[in-house]
N, C-alpha and C positions, 0 to 999 in steps of 0.2 A: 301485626304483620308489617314487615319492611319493605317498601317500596324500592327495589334498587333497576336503575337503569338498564336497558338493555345495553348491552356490548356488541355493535355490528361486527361481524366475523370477514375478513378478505379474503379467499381462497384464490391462488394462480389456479387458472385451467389449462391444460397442456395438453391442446388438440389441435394437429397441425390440420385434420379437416375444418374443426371450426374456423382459425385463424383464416383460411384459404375461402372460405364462404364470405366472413369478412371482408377480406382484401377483396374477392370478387363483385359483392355487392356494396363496399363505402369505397369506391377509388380513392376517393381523396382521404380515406385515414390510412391508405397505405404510407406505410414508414414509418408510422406515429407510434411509436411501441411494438413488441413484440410476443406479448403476454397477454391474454384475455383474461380478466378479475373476474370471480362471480363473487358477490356479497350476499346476504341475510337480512337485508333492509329492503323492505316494502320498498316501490319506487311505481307511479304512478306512471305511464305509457300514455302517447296522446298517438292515434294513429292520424297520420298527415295523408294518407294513402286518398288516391283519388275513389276508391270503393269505399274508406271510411267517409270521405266527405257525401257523397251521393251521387257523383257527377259519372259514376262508371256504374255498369250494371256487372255484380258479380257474375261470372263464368257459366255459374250452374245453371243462373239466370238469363242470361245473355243467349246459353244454347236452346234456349223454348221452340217446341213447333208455334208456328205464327201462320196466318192463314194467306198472308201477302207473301211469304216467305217461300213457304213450301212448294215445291215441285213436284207433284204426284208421279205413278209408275208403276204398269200394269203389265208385266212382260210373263206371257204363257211360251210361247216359240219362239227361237230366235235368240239374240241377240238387241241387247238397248244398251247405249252408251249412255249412261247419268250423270254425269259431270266431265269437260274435261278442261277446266280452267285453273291456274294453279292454285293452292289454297287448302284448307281445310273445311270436311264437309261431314256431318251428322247426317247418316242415313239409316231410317228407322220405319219396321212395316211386318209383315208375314210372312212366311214360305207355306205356301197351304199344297202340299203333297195327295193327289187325288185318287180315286179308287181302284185305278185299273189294275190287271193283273201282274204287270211287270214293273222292276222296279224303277222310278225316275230320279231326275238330276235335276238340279241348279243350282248355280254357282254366279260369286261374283268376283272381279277379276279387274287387277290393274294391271295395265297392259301402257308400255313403250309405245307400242305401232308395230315394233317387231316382236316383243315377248312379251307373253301376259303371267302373270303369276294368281292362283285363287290363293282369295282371302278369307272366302267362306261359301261353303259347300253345304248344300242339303240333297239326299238323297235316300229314297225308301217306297214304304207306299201308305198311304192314308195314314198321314201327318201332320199337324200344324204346328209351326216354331218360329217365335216372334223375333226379332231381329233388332238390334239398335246399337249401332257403332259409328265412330270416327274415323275419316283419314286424312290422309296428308295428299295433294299433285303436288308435285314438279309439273314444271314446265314440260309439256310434249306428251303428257300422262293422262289418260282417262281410267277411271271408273265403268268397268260396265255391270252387266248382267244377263243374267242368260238360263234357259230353261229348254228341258227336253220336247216338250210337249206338250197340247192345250190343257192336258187334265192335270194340271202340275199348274201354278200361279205364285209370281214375287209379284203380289201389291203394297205398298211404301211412300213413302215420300223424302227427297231430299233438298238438304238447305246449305250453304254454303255459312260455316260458320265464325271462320277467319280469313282475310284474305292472305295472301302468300307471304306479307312482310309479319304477318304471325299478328295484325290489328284486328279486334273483333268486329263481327258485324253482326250489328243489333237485330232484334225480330223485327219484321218490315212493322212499323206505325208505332214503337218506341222512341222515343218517349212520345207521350197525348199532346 
């Protein structure tokens, strides 16, 4: 058997999205060519990233219920405003839909001060449906919630999980 050398292969890539994800994410390689290579030679990757080093808690991790964290919420009647500071906030909990004869409602709802738009609605009768989403304030924006009446129940908790300049914020008592 003959040992013969591998021959690395050069290929141009001709993808002005990739090119533009480039330029977007290396500023300083803009201008420096205008061609993307891909080759066939192994090449070993060192990630520099502050989530490779250890010093950031990745995302998935970063958004944990924490018990300093959380802000509980129990809204049967009414109206409750759950947040209204700018920022992104994970809010995650039950819609428990109660027995009575007629159908009920709740909903939650980001609201200006002058318009509210729902962003998730439960409605029926003798239901449970778990809940857990993200969202975004602006400034002057609340978060609320709200339910028809007592046999109807949004129990939850919410946590603030970026502040407004999109910097995460860690589960209260990370790191130990």
């Amino acid at each position: 058997m003959v040992n013969r050398p591998s021959v690395p292969e050069i290929i141009t890539v001709n993808s002005e999205a990739l090119q533009t994800s480039i330029r977007d994410l290396l500023p300083s390689q803009n201008g420096f060519g205008s061609e993307l290579q891909a080759s066939n030679v192994i090449t070993p990757i060192i990630d520099l990233t502050a989530t490779a080093e250890g010093s950031v808690l990745r995302s998935d991790l970063q958004s944990a219920l924490a018990f300093g964290s959380q802000t509980a919420f129990d809204v049967t009647t009414g109206t409750t405003t759950l947040a209204n500071s700018p920022g992104f906030y994970r809010c995650t909990g039950v819609a428990n839909l109660g027995t009575g004869s007629t159908s009920q409602e709740s909903k939650f709802e980001l609201t200006d001060g002058a318009t509210s738009k729902v962003i998730l609605q439960f409605s029926g009768v003798a239901s449970v449906t778990n809940f857990d989403f993200n969202v975004w304030l602006a400034a002057g924006e609340s978060l609320t919630c709200s339910a028809t009446n007592n046999n109807f129940s949004m129990n939850g908790s919410i946590r603030q999980i970026a502040d407004s300049t999109g910097a995460l914020v860690n589960p209260s008592g990370y790191p130990l």
